[in-house]
C-alpha positions as CSV (number, residue, x, y, z in Angstrom):
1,X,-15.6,-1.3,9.3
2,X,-12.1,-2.1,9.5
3,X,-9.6,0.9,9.5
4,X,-6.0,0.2,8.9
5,X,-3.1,2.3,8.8
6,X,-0.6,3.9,5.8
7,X,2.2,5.8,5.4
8,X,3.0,7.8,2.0
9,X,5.2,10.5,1.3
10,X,6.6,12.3,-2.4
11,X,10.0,11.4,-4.0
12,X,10.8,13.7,-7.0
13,X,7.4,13.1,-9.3
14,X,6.7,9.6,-7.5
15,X,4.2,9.1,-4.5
16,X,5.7,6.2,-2.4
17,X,3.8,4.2,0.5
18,X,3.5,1.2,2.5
19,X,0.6,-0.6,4.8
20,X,1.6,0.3,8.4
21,X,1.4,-3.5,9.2
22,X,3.2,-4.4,6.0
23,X,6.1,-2.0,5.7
24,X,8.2,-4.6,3.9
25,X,5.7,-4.0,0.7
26,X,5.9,-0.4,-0.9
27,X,4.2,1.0,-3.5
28,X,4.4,4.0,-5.8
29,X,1.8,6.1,-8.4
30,X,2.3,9.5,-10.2
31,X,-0.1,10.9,-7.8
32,X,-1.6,10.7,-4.2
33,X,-4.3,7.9,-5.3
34,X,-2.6,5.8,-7.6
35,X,-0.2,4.7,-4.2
36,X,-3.8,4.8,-2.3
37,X,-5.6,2.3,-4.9
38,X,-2.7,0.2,-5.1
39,X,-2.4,0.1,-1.1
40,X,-6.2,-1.3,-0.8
41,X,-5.6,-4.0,-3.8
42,X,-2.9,-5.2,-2.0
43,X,-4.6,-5.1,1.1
44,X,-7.2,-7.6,-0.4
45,X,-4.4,-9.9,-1.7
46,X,-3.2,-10.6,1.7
47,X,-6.0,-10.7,3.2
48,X,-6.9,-13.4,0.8
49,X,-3.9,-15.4,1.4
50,X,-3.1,-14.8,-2.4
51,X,0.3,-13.7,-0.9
52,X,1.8,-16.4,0.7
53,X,4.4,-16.8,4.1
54,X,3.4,-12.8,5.3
């Protein structure tokens, strides 16, 4: 099992965070798992390669 780190903190109403690794790409929900979710999809895309030059 691969474990890999996140940071996320609240702004106003949004939830804001960023891969550990990737701190370049944020993200940002209305609540703590819409940040989370979006976090593991893009995850998968660069572990894919389906984001290029990273």
């Amino acid at each position: 099992m691969k474990t890999t780190k996140y940071t996320f903190w609240q702004d106003g109403e949004f939830f804001i965070g960023f891969l550990n690794d990737y701190p370049d790409y944020e993200t940002q929900g209305y609540s703590k798992d819409e940040p989370f979710e979006n976090l593991k999809s893009l995850l998968a895309d660069i572990e894919s390669k389906e984001i290029p030059f990273i």
